[in-house]
Chimera marker file (.cmm) of the C-alpha trace (Angstrom):
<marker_set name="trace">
<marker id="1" x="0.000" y="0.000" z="0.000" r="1" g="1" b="0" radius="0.5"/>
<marker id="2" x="1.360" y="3.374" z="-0.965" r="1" g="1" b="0" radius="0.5"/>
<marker id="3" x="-0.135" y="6.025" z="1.374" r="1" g="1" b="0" radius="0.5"/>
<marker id="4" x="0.836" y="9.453" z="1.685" r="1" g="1" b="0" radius="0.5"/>
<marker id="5" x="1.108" y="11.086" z="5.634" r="1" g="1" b="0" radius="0.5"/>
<marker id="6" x="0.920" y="14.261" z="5.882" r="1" g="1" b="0" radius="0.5"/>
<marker id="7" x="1.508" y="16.061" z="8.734" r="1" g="1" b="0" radius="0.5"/>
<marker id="8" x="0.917" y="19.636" z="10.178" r="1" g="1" b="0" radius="0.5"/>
<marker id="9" x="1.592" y="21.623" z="12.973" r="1" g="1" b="0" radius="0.5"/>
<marker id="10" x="1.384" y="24.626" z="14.696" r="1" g="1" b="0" radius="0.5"/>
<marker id="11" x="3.355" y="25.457" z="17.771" r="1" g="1" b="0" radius="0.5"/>
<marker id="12" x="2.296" y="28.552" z="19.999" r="1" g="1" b="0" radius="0.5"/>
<marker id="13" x="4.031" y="30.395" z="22.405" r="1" g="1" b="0" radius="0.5"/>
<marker id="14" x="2.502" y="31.434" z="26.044" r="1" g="1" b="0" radius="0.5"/>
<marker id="15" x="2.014" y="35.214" z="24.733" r="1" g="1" b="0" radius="0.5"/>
<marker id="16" x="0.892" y="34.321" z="20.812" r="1" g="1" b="0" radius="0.5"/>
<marker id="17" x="-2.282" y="34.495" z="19.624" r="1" g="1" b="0" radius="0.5"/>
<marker id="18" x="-4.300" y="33.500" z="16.689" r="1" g="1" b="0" radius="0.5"/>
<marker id="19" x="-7.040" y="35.449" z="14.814" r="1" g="1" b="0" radius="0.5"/>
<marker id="20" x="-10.165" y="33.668" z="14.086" r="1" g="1" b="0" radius="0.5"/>
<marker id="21" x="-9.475" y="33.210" z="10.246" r="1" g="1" b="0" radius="0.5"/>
<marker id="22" x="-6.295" y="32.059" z="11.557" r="1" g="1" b="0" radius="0.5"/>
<marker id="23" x="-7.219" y="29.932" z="14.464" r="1" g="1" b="0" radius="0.5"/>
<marker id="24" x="-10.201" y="28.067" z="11.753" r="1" g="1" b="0" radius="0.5"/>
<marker id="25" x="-6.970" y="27.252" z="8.935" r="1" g="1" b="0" radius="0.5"/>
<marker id="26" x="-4.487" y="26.036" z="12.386" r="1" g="1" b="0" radius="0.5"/>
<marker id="27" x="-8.021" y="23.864" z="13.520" r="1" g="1" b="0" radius="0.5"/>
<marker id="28" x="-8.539" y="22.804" z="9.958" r="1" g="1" b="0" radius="0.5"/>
<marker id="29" x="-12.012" y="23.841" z="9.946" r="1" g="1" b="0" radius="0.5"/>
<marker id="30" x="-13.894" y="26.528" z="8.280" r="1" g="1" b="0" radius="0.5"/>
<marker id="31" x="-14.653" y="30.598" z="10.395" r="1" g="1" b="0" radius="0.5"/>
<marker id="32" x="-18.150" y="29.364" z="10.354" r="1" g="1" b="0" radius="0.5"/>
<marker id="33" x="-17.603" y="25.708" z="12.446" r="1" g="1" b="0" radius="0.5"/>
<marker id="34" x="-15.321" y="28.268" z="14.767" r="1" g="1" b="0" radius="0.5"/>
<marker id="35" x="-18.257" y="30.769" z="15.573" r="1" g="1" b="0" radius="0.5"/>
<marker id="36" x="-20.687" y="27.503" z="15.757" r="1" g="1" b="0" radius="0.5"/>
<marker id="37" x="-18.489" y="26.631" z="18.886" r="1" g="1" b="0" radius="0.5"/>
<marker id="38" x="-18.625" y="29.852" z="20.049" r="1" g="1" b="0" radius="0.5"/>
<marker id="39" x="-22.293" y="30.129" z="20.535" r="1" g="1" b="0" radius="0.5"/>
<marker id="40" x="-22.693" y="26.786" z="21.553" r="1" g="1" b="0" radius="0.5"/>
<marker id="41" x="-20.196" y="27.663" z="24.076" r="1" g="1" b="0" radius="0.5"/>
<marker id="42" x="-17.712" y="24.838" z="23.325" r="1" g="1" b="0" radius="0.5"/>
<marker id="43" x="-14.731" y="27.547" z="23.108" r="1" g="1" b="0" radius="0.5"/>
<marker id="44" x="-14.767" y="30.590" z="24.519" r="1" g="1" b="0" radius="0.5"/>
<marker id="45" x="-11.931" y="32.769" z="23.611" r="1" g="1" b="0" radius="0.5"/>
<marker id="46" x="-9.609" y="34.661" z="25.773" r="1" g="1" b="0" radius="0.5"/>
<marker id="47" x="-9.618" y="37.634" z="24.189" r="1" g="1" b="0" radius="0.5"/>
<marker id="48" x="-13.619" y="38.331" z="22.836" r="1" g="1" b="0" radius="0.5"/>
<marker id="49" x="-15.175" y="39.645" z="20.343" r="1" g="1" b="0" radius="0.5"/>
<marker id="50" x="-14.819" y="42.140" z="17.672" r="1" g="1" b="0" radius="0.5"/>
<marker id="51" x="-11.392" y="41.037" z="17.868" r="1" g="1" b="0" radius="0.5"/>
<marker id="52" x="-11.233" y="37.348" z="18.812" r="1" g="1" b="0" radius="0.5"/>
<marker id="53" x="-7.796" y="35.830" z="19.611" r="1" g="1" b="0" radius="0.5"/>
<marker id="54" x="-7.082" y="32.013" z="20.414" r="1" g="1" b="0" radius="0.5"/>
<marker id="55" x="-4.595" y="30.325" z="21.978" r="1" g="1" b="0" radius="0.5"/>
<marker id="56" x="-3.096" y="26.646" z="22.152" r="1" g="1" b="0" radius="0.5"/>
<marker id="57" x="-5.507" y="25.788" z="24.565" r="1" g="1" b="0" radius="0.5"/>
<marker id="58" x="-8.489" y="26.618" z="22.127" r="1" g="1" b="0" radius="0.5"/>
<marker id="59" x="-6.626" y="24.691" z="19.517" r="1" g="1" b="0" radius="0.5"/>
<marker id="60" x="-6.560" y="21.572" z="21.161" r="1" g="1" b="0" radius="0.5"/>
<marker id="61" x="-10.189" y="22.031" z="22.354" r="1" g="1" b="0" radius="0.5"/>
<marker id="62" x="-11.004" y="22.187" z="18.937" r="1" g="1" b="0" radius="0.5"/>
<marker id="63" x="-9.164" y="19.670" z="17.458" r="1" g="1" b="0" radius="0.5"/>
<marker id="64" x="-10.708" y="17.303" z="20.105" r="1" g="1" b="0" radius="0.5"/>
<marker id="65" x="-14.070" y="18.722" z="19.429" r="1" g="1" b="0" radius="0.5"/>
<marker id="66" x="-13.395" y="17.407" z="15.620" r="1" g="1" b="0" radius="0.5"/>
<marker id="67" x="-11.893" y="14.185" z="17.089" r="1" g="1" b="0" radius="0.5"/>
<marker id="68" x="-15.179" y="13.273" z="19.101" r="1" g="1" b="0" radius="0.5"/>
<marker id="69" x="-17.191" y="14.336" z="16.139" r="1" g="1" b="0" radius="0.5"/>
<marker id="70" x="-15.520" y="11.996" z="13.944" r="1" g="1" b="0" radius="0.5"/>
<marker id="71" x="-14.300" y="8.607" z="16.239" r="1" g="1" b="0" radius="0.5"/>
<marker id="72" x="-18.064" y="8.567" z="17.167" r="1" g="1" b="0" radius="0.5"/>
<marker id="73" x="-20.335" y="10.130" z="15.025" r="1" g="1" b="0" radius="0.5"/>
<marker id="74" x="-21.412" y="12.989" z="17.603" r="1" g="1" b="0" radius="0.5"/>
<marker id="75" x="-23.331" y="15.878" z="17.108" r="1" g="1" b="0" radius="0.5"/>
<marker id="76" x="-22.191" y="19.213" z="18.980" r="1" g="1" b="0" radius="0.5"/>
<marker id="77" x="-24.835" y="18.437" z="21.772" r="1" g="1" b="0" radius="0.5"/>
<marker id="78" x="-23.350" y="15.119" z="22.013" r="1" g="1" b="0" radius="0.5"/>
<marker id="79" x="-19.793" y="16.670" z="22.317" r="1" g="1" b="0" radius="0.5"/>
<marker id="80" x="-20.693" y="18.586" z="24.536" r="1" g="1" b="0" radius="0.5"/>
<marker id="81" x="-21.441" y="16.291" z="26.940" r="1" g="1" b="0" radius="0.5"/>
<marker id="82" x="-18.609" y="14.015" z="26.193" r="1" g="1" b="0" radius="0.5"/>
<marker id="83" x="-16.067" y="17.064" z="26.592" r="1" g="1" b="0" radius="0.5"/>
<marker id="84" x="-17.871" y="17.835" z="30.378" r="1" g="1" b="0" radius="0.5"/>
<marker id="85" x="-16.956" y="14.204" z="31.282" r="1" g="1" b="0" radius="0.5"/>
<marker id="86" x="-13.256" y="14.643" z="29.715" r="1" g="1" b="0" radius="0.5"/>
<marker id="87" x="-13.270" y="17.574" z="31.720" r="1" g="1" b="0" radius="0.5"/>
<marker id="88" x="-14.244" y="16.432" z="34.942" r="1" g="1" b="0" radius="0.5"/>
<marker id="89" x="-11.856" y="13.345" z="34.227" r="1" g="1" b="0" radius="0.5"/>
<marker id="90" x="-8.488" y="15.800" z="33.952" r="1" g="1" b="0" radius="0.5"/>
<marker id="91" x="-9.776" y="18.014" z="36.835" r="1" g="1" b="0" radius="0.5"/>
<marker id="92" x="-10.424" y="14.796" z="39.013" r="1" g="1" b="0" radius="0.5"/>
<marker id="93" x="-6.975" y="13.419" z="37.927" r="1" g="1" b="0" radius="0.5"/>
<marker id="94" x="-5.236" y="16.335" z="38.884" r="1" g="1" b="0" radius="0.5"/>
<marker id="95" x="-6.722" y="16.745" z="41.763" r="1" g="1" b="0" radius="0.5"/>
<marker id="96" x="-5.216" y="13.039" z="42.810" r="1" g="1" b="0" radius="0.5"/>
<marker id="97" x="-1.842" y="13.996" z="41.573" r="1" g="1" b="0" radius="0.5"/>
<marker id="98" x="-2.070" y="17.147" z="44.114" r="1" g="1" b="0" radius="0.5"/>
<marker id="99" x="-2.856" y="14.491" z="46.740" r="1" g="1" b="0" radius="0.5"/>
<marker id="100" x="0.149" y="12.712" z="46.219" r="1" g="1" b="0" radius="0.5"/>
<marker id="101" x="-1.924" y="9.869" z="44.247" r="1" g="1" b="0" radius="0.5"/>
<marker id="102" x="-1.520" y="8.740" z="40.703" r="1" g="1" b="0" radius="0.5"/>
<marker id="103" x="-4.151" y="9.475" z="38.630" r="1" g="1" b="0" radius="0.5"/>
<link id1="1" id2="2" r="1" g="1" b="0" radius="0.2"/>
<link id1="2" id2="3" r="1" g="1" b="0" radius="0.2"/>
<link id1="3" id2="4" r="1" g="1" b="0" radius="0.2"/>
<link id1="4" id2="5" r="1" g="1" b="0" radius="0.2"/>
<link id1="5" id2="6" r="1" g="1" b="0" radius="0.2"/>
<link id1="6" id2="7" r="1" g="1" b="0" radius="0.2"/>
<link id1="7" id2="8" r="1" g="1" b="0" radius="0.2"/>
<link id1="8" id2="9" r="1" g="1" b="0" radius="0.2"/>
<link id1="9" id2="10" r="1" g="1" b="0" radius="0.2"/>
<link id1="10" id2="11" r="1" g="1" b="0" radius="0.2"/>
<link id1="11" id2="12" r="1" g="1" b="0" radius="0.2"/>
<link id1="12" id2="13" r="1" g="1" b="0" radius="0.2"/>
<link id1="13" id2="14" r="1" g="1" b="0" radius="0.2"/>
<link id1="14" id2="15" r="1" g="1" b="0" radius="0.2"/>
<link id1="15" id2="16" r="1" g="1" b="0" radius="0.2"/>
<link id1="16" id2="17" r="1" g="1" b="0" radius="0.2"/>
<link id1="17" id2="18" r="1" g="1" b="0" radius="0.2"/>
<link id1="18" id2="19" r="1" g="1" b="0" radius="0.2"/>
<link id1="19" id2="20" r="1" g="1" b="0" radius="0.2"/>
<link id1="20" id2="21" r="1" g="1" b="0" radius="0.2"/>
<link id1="21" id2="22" r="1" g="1" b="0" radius="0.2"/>
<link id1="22" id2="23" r="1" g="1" b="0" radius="0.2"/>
<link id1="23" id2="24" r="1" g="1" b="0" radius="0.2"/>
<link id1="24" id2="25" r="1" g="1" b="0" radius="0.2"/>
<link id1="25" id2="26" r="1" g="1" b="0" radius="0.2"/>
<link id1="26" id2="27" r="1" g="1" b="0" radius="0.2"/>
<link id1="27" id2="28" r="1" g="1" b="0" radius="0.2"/>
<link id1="28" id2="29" r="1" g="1" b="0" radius="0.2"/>
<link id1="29" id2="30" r="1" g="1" b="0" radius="0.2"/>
<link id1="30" id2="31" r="1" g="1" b="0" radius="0.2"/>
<link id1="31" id2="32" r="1" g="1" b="0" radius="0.2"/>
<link id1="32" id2="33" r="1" g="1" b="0" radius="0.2"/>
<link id1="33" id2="34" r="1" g="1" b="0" radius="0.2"/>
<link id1="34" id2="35" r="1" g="1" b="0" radius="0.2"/>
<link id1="35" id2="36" r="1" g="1" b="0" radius="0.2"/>
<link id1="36" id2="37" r="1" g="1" b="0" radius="0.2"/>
<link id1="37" id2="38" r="1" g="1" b="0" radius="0.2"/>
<link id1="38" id2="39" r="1" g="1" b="0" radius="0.2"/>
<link id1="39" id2="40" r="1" g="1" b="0" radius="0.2"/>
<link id1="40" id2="41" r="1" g="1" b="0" radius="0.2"/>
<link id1="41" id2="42" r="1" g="1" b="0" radius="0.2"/>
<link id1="42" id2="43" r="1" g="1" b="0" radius="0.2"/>
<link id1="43" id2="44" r="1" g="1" b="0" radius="0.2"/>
<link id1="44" id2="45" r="1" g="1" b="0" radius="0.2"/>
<link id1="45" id2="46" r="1" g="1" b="0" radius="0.2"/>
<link id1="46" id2="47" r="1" g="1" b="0" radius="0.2"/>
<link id1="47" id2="48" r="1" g="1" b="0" radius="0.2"/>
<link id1="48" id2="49" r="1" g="1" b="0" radius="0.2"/>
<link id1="49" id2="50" r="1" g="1" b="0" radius="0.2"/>
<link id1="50" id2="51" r="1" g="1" b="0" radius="0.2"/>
<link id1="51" id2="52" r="1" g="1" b="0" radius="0.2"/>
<link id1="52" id2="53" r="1" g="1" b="0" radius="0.2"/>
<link id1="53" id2="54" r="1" g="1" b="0" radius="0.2"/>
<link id1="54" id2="55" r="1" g="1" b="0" radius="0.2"/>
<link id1="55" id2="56" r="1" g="1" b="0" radius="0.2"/>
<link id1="56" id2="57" r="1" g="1" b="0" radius="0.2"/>
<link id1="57" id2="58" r="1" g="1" b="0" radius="0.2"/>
<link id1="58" id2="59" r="1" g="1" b="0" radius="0.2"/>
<link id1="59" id2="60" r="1" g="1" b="0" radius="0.2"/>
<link id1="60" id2="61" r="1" g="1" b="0" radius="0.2"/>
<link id1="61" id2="62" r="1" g="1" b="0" radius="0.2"/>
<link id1="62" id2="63" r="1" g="1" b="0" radius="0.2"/>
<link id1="63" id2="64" r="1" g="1" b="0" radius="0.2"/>
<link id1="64" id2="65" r="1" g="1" b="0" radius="0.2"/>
<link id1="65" id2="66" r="1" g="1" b="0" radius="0.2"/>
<link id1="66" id2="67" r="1" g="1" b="0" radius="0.2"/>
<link id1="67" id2="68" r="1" g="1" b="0" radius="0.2"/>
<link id1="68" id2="69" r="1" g="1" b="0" radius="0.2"/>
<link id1="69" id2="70" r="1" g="1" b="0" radius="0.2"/>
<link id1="70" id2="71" r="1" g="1" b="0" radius="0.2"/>
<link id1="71" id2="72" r="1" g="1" b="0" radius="0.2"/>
<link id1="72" id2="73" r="1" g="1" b="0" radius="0.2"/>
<link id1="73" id2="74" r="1" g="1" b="0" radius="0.2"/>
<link id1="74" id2="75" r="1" g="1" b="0" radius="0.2"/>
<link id1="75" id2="76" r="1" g="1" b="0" radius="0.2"/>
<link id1="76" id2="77" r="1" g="1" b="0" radius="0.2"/>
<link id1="77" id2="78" r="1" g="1" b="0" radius="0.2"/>
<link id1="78" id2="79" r="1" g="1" b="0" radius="0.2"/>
<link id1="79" id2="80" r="1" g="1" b="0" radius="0.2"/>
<link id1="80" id2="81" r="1" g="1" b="0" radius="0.2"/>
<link id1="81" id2="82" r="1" g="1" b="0" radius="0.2"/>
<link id1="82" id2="83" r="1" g="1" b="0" radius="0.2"/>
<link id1="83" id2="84" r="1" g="1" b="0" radius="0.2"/>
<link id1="84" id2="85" r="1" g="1" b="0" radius="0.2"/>
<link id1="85" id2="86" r="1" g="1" b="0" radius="0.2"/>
<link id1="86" id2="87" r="1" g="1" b="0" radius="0.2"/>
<link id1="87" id2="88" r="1" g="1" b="0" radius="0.2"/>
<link id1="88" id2="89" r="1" g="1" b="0" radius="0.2"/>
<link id1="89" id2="90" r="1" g="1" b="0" radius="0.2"/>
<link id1="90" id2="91" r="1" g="1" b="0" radius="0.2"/>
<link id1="91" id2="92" r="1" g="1" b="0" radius="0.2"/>
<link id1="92" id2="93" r="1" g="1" b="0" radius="0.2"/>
<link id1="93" id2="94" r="1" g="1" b="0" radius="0.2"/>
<link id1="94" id2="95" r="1" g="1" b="0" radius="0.2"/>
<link id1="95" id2="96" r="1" g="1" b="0" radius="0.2"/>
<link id1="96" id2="97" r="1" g="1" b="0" radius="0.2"/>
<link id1="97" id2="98" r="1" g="1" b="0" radius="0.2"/>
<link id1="98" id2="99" r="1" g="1" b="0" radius="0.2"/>
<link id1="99" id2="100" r="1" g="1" b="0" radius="0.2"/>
<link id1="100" id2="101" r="1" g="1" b="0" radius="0.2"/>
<link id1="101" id2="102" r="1" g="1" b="0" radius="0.2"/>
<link id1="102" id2="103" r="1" g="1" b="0" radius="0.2"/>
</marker_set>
C-alpha cells in the first residue's frame, strides 16, 4: 500500500495568539464551524469579540471537538457532553496527583 502522511503543525508560544481566520486554517475547519463553537459555548476565547484571539488551549479544544465528532459520530450536543466528562476526568486526575496519588 502506498499512502501518503501528511503532517501539520502549529506550535504557539505562552504570549501568541491567533485570529479567528487564523485559528479556523491552524483547527482545519472553516470561520463558520469556529463561531458555531462559540455560541454553543464549546470555546470561549480569551480575548472576545470584535477582535477574537485564540490560543493553544483553544486549539486543542477544537481539534478534540473534531476528534469526538468523527471517532463517534457525535453531534455538537453530544460533544458537549462528552467534553464535560473529559473535563471532569483531567480536573479529578489532577486533583489526585495534588494528593500525592496517581491518577
Amino acid at each position: 500500500m502506498n499512502a501518503k502522511l501528511v503532517v501539520s503543525g502549529v506550535c504557539l508560544g505562552e504570549q501568541a495568539w491567533l485570529e479567528l481566520d487564523e485559528f479556523a486554517r491552524a483547527c482545519g475547519v472553516e470561520v463558520g464551524f469556529v463561531r458555531t463553537l462559540i455560541d454553543e459555548g464549546l470555546v470561549e476565547p480569551p480575548v472576545q469579540a470584535p477582535q477574537w484571539r485564540f490560543g493553544s488551549d483553544e486549539l486543542a479544544r477544537v481539534r478534540r471537538i473534531r476528534r469526538l465528532q468523527r471517532d463517534f459520530e457525535a453531534n455538537l450536543q453530544s460533544v458537549a457532553v462528552m467534553l464535560d466528562l473529559l473535563d471532569e476526568i483531567d480536573r479529578l486526575r489532577a486533583e489526585l496527583r495534588r494528593a500525592g496519588l496517581h491518577g
